[in-house]
C-alpha positions, -999 to +999 in steps of 0.1 A: -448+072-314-430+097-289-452+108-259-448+145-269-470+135-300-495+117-283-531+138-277-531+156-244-553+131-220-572+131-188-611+120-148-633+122-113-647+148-094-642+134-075-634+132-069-634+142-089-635+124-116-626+104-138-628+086-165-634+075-196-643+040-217-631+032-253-650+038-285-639+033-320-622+057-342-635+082-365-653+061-395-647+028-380-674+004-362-677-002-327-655-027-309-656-039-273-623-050-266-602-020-256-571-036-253-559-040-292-572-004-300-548+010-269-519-004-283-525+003-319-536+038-314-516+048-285-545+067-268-584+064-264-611+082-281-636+084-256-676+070-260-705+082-236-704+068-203-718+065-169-702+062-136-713+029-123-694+026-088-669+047-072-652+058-035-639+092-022-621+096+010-601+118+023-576+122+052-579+151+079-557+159+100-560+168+140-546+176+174-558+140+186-544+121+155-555+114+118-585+102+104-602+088+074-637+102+055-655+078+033-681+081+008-694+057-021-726+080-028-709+094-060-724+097-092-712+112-127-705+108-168-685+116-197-699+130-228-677+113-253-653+127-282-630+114-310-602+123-288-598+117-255-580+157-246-617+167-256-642+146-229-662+163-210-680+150-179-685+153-143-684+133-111-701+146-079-702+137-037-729+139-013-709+158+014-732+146+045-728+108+036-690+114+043-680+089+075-653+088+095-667+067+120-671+085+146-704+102+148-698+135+163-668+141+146-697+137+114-713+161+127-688+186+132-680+178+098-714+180+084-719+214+104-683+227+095-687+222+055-726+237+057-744+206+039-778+225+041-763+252+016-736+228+000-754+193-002-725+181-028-689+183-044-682+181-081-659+178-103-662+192-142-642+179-165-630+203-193-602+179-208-575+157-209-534+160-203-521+126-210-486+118-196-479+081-206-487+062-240-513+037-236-496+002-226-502-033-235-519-037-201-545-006-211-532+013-185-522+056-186-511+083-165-525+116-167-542+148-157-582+156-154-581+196-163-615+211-150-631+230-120-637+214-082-667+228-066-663+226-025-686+244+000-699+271-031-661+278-036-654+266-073-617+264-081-598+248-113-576+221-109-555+196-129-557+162-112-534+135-113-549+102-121-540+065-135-568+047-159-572+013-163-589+003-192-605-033-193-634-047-222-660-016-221-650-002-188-621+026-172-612+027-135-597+063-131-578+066-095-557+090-079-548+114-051-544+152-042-537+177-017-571+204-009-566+232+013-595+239+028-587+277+033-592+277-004-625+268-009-636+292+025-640+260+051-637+275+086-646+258+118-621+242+124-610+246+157-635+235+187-632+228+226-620+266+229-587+259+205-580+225+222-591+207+194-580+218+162-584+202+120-556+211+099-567+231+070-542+207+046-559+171+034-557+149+010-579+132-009-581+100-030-607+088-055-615+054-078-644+056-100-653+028-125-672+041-159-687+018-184-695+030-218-732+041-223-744+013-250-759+024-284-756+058-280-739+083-306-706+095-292-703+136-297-673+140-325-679+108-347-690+106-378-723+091-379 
């Protein structure tokens, strides 16, 4: 099967997101092994499933050098379909648990993206773009079509991202560029100008979801 005839495939907001686990085809029963069904089918349908562990970072840049944010508070699922292109889901960030080890550069951060108004970023996921057939080793290359929500701002976005399917679970990684300009961050500059964050970043994401057991996925026949 040519690529160009595959269904249009994925992700996590969060960031994404992120995203997806296997689930049987239309009329057939349940199976746990992803790994036949990928290269038999070429491409997933996707089950309901729940983000079970994840990290988002990001790297900023500054007069005094780079530096790295870190997060693991994420959260987020997929409301499964009988084709992959047609997932939903979400993955979403606690902004103030973002570290960067250094604890008044976290505050400045905390202060410059307004965490009392904007507690969280999120990622919706409205679809799928696939870019690579599935492979032997369960692995695809795609895009995660939705909308990114940062500091009230909510833009759409097509994310680049890799899954990595394994038994009843899909890592979803991947990296983009934000500018912050976009989404109405300001603040950046302190110490009278002396000290100033570039408004460019980029930002990087793996998120493991499991498929939610025993529970209808949307699109199958039951």
């Amino acid at each position: 099967m040519k690529a160009s005839q595959i269904a249009p495939t994925v992700a996590l907001i969060a960031t994404v997101g992120l995203l997806i686990a296997a689930a049987p085809p239309v009329g057939s029963p349940p199976v746990d092994n992803l790994g036949p069904r990928l290269v038999k089918h070429g491409t997933w349908p996707a089950p309901n499933a729940v983000l079970r562990s994840g990290t988002l970072s990001f790297t900023g840049h500054s007069t005094v050098g780079d530096f790295v944010g870190t997060t693991t508070a994420v959260s987020g699922s997929v409301t499964g379909n009988a084709e992959l292109a047609n997932a939903r889901g979400w993955v979403e960030a606690s902004v103030a648990t973002l570290s960067t080890g250094n604890g008044h550069r976290d505050s400045d951060l905390r202060a410059t993206m307004d965490v009392a108004k904007y507690p969280t970023m999120r990622f919706e996921l409205a679809g799928v773009t696939l870019e690579s057939p599935a492979t032997p080793s369960g692995t695809v290359t795609g895009a995660l079509r939705g909308a990114l929500t940062i500091h009230g701002v909510t833009r759409d976005v097509a994310i680049p991202a890799t899954l990595i399917a394994a038994a009843d679970t899909i890592d979803v990684s991947g990296a983009f560029p934000v500018d912050l300009a976009d989404y109405k961050v300001g603040g950046l500059t302190r110490l009278f100008g002396t000290l100033r964050v570039r408004r460019n970043i980029e930002v990087r994401f793996r998120v493991r979801f499991e498929a939610t057991p025993h529970t209808p996925t949307s699109g199958f026949s039951q």
